[in-house]
C-alpha positions as CSV (number, residue, x, y, z in Angstrom):
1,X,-4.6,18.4,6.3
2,X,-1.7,18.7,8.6
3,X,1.4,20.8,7.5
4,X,4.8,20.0,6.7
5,X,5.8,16.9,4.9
6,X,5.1,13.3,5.1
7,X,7.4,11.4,6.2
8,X,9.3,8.1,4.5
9,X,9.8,6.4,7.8
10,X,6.2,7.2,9.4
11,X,4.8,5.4,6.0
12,X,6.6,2.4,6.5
13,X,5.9,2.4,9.9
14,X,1.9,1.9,8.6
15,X,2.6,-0.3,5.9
16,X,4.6,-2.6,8.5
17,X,1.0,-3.0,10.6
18,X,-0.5,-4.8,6.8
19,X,-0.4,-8.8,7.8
20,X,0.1,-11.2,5.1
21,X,-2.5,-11.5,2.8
22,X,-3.8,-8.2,3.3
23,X,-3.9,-5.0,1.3
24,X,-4.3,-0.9,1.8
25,X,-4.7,2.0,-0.4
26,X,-2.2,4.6,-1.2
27,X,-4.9,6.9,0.1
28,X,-6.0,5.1,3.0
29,X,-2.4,5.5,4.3
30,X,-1.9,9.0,3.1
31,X,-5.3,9.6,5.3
32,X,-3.9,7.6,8.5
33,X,-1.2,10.0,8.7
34,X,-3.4,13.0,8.6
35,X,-2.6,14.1,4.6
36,X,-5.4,12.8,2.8
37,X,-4.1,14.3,-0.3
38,X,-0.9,12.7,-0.5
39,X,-1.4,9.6,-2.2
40,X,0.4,10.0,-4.9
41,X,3.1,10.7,-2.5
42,X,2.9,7.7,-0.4
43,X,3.7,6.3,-4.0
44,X,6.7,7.3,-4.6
45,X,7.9,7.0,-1.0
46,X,7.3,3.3,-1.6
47,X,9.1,3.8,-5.1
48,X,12.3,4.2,-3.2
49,X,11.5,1.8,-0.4
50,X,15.5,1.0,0.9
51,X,14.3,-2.8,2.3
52,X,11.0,-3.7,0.4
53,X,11.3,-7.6,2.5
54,X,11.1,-5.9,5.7
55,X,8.6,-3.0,4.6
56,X,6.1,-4.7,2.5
57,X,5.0,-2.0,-0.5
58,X,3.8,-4.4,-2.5
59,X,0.6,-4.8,0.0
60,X,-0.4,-1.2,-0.9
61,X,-2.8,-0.7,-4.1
62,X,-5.1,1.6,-6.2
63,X,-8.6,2.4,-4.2
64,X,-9.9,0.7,-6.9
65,X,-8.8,-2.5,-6.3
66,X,-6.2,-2.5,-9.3
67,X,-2.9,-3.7,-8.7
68,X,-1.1,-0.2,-9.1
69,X,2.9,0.3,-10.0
70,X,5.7,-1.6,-8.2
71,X,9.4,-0.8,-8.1
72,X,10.3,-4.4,-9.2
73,X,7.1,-4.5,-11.9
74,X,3.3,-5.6,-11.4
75,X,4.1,-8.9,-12.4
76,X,6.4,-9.5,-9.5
77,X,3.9,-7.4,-7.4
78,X,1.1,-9.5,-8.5
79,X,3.0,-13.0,-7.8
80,X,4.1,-11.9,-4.1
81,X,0.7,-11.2,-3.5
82,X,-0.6,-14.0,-4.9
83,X,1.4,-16.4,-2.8
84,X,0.1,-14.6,0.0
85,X,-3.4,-16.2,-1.0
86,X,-4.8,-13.0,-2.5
87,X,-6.7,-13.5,-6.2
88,X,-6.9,-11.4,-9.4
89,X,-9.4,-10.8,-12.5
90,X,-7.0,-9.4,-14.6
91,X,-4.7,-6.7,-12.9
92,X,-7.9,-6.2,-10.1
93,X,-8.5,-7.9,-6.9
94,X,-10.9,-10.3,-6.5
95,X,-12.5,-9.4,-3.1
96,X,-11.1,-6.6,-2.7
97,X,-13.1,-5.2,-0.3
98,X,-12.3,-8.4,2.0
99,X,-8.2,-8.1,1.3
100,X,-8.4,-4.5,2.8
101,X,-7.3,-3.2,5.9
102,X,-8.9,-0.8,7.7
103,X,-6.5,2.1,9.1
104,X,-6.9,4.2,11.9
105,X,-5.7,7.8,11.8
106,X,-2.2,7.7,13.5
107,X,-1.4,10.9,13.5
C-alpha cells in the first residue's frame, strides 16, 4: 500500500475514465491508485463530490454488485443508472459482472 493519503482529485480523475453505462467498485478504484484498503474512503470522497454531472459517483458500487450509498439517495442513484441502460433485481445489478470496468493500476 503506498503511503500518504488518497487523493479527492486523483479519484475523480478514475471515475471520469467510467463510460456511460458502465460501473466500478469502491475497491477496484481504491486498488488502481495503489491503496487497496481504502475503499471505504473512496466513499466518502465521492460523498462530497463538488460537481457529481461532471464526475460521475453514481457509476461506482458495492463489489457485490449492490447499488451502495449515494449523496442524492439510491433511488436517484438507481434511476441515473438506469437510464444509462443498466438493470436491477432489487437494489443488485443484473449482469454485473458485464456493467464492470476493468481498472488498471494508475499509480
Amino acid at each position: 500500500m503506498k503511503k500518504g493519503l488518497l487523493k479527492a482529485n486523483d479519484v475523480y480523475e478514475v471515475l471520469v475514465r467510467i463510460p456511460e453505462g458502465r460501473v466500478t467498485t469502491y475497491g477496484d478504484i481504491a486498488r488502481a491508485l495503489g491503496y487497496p484498503g481504502a475503499s471505504r474512503a473512496v466513499g466518502r470522497i465521492l460523498n462530497m463530490n463538488p460537481n457529481p454531472i461532471v464526475v460521475p459517483c453514481h457509476r461506482v458500487v458495492m463489489s457485490n454488485g449492490r447499488i451502495g450509498g449515494y449523496a442524492f439517495g439510491k433511488a436517484r442513484k438507481k434511476k441515473l443508472l438506469a437510464k444509462e441502460g443498466l438493470h436491477f433485481a432489487g437494489d443488485s445489478m443484473d449482469d454485473f459482472a458485464k456493467c464492470r470496468v476493468a481498472l488498471e493500476k494508475l499509480h
